[in-house]
N, C-alpha and C positions, 0 to 999 in steps of 0.2 A: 388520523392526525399523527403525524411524525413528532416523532420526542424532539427537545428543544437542545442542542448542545453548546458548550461552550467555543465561542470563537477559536477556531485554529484545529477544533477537533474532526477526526474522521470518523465519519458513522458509515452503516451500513446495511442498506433498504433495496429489500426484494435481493441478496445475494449478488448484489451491486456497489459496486465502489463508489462513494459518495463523497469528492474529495471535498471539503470545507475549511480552505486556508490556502496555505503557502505548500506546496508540491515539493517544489526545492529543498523548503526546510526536513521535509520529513524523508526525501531521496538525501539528503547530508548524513541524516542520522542511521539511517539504514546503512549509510558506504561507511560509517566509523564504526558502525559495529561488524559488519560482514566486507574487509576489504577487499574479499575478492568480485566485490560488483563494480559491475562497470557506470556509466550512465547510460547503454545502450541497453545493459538490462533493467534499467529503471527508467526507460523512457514509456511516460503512461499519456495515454489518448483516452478523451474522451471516448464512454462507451465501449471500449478496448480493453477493460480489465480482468475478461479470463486469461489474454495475451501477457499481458503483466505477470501473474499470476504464475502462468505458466512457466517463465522464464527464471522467475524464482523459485519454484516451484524445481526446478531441471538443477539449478546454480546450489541452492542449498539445501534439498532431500529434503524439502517440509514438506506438510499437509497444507490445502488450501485453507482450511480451515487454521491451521496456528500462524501460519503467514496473516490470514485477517486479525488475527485477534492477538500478533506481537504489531501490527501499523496501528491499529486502534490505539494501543497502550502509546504510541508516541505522540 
């Protein structure tokens, strides 16, 4: 059984992006903290989010894992 979270949050099941809300709102928050993303590097597809990942991953020298767990926090 998957934990219950609150509307708008993003979780994260099987090392999989599980987006729950608004995409936009939380590609806003990332481009006002880190101005040098594009929306090309935040363009997320279903299913597609080692790609995502990566590209931030390239953009700002994180680990996959603190990239999940600073989008979580938004």
């Amino acid at each position: 059984m998957r934990p219950i979270r609150p509307r708008g949050a993003i979780g994260f099941v099987m090392n999989k992006l599980e987006l729950k809300g608004n995409w936009n709102e939380v590609k806003g928050k990332l481009k006002q903290k880190y101005s040098q993303l594009t929306d090309d590097d935040l363009t997320f597809a279903e299913g597609k989010d080692d790609e995502l990942f990566g590209r931030l991953q390239k953009k700002l020298g994180k680990t996959k894992e603190d990239l999940r767990a600073e989008i979580e926090k938004l």
